[in-house]
C-alpha positions as CSV (number, residue, x, y, z in Angstrom):
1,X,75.3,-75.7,43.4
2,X,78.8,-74.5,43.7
3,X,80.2,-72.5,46.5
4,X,82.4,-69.7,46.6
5,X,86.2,-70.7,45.7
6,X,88.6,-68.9,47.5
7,X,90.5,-66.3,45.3
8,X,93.9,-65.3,44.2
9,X,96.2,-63.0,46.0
10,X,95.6,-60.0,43.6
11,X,98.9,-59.5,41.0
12,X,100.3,-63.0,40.9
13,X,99.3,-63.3,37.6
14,X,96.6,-66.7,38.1
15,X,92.9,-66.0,36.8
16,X,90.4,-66.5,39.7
17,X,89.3,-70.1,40.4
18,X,85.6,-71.2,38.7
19,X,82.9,-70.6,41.5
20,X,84.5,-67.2,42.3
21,X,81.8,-64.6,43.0
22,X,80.7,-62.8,40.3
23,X,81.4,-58.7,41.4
24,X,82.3,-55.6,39.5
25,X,85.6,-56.1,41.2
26,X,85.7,-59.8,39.8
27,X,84.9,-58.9,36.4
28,X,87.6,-55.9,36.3
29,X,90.1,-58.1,37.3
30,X,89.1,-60.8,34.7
31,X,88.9,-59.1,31.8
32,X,91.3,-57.2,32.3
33,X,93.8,-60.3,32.9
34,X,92.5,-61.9,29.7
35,X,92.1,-58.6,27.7
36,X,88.5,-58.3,26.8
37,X,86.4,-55.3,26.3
38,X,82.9,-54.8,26.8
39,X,80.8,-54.7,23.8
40,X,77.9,-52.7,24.5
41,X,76.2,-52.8,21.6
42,X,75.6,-56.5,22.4
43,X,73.6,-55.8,25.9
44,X,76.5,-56.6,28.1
45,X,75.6,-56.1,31.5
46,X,76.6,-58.4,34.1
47,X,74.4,-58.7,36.9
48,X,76.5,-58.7,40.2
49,X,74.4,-59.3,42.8
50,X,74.3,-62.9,43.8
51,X,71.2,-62.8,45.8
52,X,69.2,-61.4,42.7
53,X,70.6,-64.4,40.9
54,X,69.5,-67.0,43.1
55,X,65.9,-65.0,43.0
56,X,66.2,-65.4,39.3
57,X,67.0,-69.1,39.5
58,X,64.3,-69.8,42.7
59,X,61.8,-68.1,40.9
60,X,61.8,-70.4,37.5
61,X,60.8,-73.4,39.8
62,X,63.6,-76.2,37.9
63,X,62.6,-79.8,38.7
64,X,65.3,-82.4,38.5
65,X,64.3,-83.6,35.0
66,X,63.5,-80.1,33.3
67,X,65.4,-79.0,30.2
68,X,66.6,-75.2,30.7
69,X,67.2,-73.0,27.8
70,X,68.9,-70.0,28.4
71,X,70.7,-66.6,26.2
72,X,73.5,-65.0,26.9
73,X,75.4,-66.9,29.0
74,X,78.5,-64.4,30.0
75,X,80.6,-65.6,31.9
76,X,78.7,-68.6,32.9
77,X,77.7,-67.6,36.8
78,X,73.8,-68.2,36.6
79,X,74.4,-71.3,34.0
80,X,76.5,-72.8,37.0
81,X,73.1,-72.6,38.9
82,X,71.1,-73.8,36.4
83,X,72.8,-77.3,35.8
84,X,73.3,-77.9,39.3
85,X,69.3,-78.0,39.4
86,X,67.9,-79.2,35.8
87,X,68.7,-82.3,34.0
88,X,70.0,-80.1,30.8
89,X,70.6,-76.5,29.8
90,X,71.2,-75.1,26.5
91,X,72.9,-71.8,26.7
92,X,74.1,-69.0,23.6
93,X,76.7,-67.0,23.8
94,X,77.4,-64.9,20.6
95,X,80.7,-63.3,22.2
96,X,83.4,-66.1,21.5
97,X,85.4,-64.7,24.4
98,X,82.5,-64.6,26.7
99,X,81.8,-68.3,25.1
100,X,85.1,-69.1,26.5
101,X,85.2,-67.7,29.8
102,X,82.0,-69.9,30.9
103,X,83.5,-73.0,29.2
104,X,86.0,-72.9,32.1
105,X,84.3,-72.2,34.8
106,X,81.4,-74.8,33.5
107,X,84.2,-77.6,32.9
108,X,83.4,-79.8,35.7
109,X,79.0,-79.4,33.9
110,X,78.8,-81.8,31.9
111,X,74.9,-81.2,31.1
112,X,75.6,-77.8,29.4
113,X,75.3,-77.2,25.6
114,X,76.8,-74.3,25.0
115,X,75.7,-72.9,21.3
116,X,78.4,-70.4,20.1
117,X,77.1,-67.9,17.9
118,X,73.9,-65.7,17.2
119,X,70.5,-67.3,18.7
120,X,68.8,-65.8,15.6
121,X,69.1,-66.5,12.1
122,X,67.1,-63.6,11.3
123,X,64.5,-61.3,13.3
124,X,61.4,-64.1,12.5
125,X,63.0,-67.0,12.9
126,X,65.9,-68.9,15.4
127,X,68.9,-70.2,14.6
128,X,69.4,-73.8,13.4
129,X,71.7,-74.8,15.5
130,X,70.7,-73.4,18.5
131,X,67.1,-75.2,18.0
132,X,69.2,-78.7,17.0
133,X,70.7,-78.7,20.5
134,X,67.3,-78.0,22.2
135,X,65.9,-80.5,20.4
136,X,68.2,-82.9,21.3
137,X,68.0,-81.5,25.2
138,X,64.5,-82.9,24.9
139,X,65.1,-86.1,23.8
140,X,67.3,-86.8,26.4
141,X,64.8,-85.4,28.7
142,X,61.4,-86.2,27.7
143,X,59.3,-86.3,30.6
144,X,60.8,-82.6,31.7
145,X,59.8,-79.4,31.5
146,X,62.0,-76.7,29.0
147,X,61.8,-73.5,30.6
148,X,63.5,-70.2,29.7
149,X,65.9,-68.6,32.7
150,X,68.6,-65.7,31.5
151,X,69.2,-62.3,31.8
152,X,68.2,-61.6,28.2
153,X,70.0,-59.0,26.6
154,X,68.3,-56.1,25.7
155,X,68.2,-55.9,22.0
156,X,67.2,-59.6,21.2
157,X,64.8,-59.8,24.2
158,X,61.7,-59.1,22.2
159,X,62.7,-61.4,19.1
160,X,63.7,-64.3,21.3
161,X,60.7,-64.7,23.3
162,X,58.1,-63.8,20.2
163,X,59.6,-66.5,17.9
164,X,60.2,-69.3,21.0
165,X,56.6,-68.6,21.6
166,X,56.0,-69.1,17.6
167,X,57.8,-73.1,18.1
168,X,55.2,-76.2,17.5
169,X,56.3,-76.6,21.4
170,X,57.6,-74.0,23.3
171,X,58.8,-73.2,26.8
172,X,56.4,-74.2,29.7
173,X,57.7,-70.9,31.5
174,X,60.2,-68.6,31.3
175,X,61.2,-66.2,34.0
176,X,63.7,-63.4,32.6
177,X,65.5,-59.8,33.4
178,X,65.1,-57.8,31.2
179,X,64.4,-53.7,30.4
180,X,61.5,-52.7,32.8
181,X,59.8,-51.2,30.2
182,X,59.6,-54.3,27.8
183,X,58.4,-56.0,31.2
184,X,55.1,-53.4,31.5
185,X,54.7,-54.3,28.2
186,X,54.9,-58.1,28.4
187,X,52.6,-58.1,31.3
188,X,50.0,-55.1,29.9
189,X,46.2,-55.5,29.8
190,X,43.9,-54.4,27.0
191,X,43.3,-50.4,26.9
192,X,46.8,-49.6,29.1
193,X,49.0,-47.4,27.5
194,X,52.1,-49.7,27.2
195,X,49.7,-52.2,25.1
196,X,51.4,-53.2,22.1
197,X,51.7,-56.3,19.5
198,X,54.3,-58.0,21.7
199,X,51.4,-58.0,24.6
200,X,49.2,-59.6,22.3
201,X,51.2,-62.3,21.0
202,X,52.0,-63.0,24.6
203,X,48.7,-62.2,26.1
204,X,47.1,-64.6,24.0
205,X,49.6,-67.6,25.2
206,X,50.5,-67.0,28.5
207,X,49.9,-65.5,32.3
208,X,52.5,-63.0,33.1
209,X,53.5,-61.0,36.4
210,X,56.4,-58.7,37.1
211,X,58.4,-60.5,40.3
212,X,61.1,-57.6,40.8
213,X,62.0,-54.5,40.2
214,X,66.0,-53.9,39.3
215,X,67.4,-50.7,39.9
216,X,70.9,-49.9,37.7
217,X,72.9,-50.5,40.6
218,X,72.8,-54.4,40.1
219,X,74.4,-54.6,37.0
220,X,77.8,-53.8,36.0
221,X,78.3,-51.7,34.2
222,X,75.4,-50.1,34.8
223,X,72.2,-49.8,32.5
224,X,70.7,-46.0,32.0
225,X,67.0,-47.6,32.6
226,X,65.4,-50.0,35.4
227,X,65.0,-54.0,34.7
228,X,62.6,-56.1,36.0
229,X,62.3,-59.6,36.3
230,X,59.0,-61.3,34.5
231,X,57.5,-64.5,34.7
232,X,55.1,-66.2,32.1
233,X,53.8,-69.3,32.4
234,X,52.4,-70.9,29.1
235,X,48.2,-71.4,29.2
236,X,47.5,-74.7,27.0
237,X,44.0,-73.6,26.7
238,X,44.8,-70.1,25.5
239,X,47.1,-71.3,23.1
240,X,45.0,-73.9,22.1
241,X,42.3,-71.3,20.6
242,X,44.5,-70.1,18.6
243,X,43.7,-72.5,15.2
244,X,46.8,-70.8,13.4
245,X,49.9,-69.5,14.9
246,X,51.7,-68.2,12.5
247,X,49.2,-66.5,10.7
248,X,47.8,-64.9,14.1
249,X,51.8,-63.5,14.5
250,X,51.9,-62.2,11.0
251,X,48.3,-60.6,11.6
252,X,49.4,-58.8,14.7
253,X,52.5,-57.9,13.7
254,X,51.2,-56.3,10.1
255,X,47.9,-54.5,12.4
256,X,50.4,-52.7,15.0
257,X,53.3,-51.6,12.5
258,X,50.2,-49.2,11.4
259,X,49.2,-47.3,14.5
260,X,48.1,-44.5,13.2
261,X,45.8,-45.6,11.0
262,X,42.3,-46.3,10.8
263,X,41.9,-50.1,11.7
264,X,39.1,-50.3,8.5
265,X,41.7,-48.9,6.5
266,X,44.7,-51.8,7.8
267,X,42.2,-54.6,7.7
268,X,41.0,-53.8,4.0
269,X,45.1,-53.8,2.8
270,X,45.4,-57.2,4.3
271,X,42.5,-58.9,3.1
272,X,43.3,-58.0,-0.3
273,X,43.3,-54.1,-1.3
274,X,39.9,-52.0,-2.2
275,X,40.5,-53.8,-5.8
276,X,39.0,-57.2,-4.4
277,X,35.7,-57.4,-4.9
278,X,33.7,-57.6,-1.5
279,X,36.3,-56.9,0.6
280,X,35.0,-53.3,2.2
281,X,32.0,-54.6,2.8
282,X,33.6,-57.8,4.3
283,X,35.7,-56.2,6.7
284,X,33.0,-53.6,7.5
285,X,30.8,-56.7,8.4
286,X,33.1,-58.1,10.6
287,X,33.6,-54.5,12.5
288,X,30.2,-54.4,13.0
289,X,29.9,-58.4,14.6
290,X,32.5,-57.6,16.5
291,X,30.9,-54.1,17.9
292,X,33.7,-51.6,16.2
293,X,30.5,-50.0,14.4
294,X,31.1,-48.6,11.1
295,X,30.3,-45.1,11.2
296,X,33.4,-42.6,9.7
297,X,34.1,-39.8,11.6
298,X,32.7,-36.5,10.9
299,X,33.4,-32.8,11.1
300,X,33.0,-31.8,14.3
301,X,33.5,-34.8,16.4
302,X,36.4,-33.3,17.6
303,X,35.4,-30.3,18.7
304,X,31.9,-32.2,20.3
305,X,34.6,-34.9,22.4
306,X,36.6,-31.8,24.2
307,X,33.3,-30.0,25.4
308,X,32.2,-30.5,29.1
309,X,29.3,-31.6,30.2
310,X,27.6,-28.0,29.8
311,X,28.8,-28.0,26.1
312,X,30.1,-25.1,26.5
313,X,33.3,-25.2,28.3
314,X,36.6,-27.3,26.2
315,X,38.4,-29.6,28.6
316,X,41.9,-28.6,28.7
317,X,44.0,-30.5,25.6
318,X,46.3,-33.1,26.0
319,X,49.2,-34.4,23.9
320,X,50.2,-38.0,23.9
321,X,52.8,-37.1,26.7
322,X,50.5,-35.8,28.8
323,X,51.8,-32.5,28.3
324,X,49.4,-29.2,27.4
325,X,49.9,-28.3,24.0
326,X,51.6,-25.4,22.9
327,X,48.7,-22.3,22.2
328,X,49.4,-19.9,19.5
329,X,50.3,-16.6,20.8
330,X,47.6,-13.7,20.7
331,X,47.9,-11.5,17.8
332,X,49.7,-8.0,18.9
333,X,48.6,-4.5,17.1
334,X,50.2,-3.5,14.3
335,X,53.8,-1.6,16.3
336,X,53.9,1.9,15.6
337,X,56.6,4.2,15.7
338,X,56.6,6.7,18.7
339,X,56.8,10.1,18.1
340,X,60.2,12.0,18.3
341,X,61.0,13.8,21.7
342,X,62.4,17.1,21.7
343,X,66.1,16.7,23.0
344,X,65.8,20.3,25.5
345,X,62.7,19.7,26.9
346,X,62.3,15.6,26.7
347,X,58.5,15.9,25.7
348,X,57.0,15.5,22.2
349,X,58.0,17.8,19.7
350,X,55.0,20.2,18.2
351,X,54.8,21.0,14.9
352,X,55.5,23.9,12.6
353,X,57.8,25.1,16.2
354,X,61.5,24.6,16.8
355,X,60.2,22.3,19.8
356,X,62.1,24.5,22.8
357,X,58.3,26.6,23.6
358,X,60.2,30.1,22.5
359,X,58.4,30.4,19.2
């Protein structure tokens, strides 16, 4: 692992050595010096606290013959620790400045791939050439490990782990930041309210457990939401159940991208439409094995699931938020006009008088 190099006297005009710590100071000064801009459409957000880095790093558990695969290099400070304890790391970058700021400082690595362009080819699948150079990391490598370590950027997280999951072999483990919220929903359970398809597909693979909460203040710039770093660790045997893997993903992918509809209803379109002959009374069967029942709801169900327990008294309504719902307001009286005041003696004016009494 590389120590600290000692930096430049600030304004001599000479880019801070590789090694330098990575701060928001640090990274000012260097992009400014070689005129890059953050992009933060991309996700880029630096983490700057070195002792979180090592966390990330200690936490993945490299052995000396393991194969590491990581996205989104930046400027190359956590792939510095990553070669210095795996055999090989693979490492995209689709900013070609970022690209080139952690080829120097990773000159002196010379097991580091570094894959220049978009991991993806498209939101199902990974890019060619960044799955040619993993491929060829495990060749060199066969008896190690290939575990995912980076700070994954925000808006490929979810497609990155979901299709390196969908690979004949994928990682062993992966321990990576990302937005806290995609974290409670990597890690939920069955029935929790953050339970979603991506907590299926990984549920169904892998053991996962939040290690750290970040706060904003770790990264620069600064995120508007809380990161967290996860770890999953690949279960054979789960995996193993699974008799088709790609089908599975398209099934819980096409079930959750209709949440509010009836399951019955979701499973009949996929096994063919109501024109198929058989295939109501298919699906229905297989509700019923698997204990959904198959009785529609009926009028008044509603009204019979917010009584108490006297039946009598509604529980108090809830929206999906948690919030009370709004109430429509009680009807008024029909507004009548008030009766015109006399202007002398300020009380109601009688009639067939002039309204001052003196008749």
């Amino acid at each position: 692992m590389t120590g600290d190099a000692p930096r430049s006297p600030p304004g001599d005009g000479a880019p801070p050595a590789p090694g330098a710590r990575q701060t928001a100071a640090y990274l000012k000064r260097l992009f400014a010096e070689v005129g890059f801009s953050i992009d933060t459409s991309r996700g880029q957000n630096f983490l700057v606290d070195l002792n979180l880095v090592d966390l990330v790093v200690r936490e993945a558990g490299i052995g000396p013959r393991d194969v590491v695969v990581e996205v989104g290099c930046g400027t190359g400070v956590l792939t510095e620790r990553l070669a210095a304890a795996a055999a090989r790391v693979v490492t995209a970058e689709i900013d070609p400045r970022l690209a080139q700021l952690a080829r120097d400082r990773l000159v002196d690595a010379a097991n580091v791939e570094i894959v220049e362009g978009d991991v993806l080819a498209s939101k199902h699948r990974l890019a060619p050439a960044f799955l040619a150079a993993l491929e060829a990391a495990r060749g060199a490598c066969p008896d190690g490990a290939t575990r995912l370590v980076a700070n994954l950027p925000y808006c490929v997280a979810t497609p990155v782990i979901s299709n390196l999951l969908a690979l004949p072999r994928p990682f062993d483990s992966a321990t990576v930041t990302v937005q806290r919220e995609m974290a409670e929903r990597m890690t939920a359970v069955p029935g929790s309210s953050n339970y979603n398809a991506l907590s299926v597909w990984i549920g169904c693979q892998c053991r996962g457990e939040i290690v750290r909460i970040l706060p904003p203040s770790v990264f620069w710039p600064r995120p508007k939401v809380e990161s967290a770093v996860v770890r999953l660790m690949v279960d054979d045997a789960r995996r193993r159940s699974i008799a088709d893997l790609d089908r599975f993903h398209a099934f819980v992918r096409d079930v959750f991208c209709h949440r509010r509809k009836a399951l019955r209803g979701v499973l009949v379109r996929l096994a063919g439409g109501k024109g198929e002959a058989g295939t109501r009374e298919g699906v229905e069967g297989d509700l019923r094995r698997g204990g959904a029942g198959s009785r529609r709801p009926r009028r008044g169900d509603r009204a019979r699931r917010l009584r108490g327990p006297r039946g009598d008294v509604p529980r108090p309504l809830r929206t999906a938020r948690g919030a009370r719902p709004r109430l429509k307001p009680a009807r008024r009286p029909p507004y009548r006009l008030p009766r015109p005041r006399d202007p002398v003696s300020r009380g109601p004016r009688r009639r067939g008088g002039s309204g001052s009494g003196c008749g």
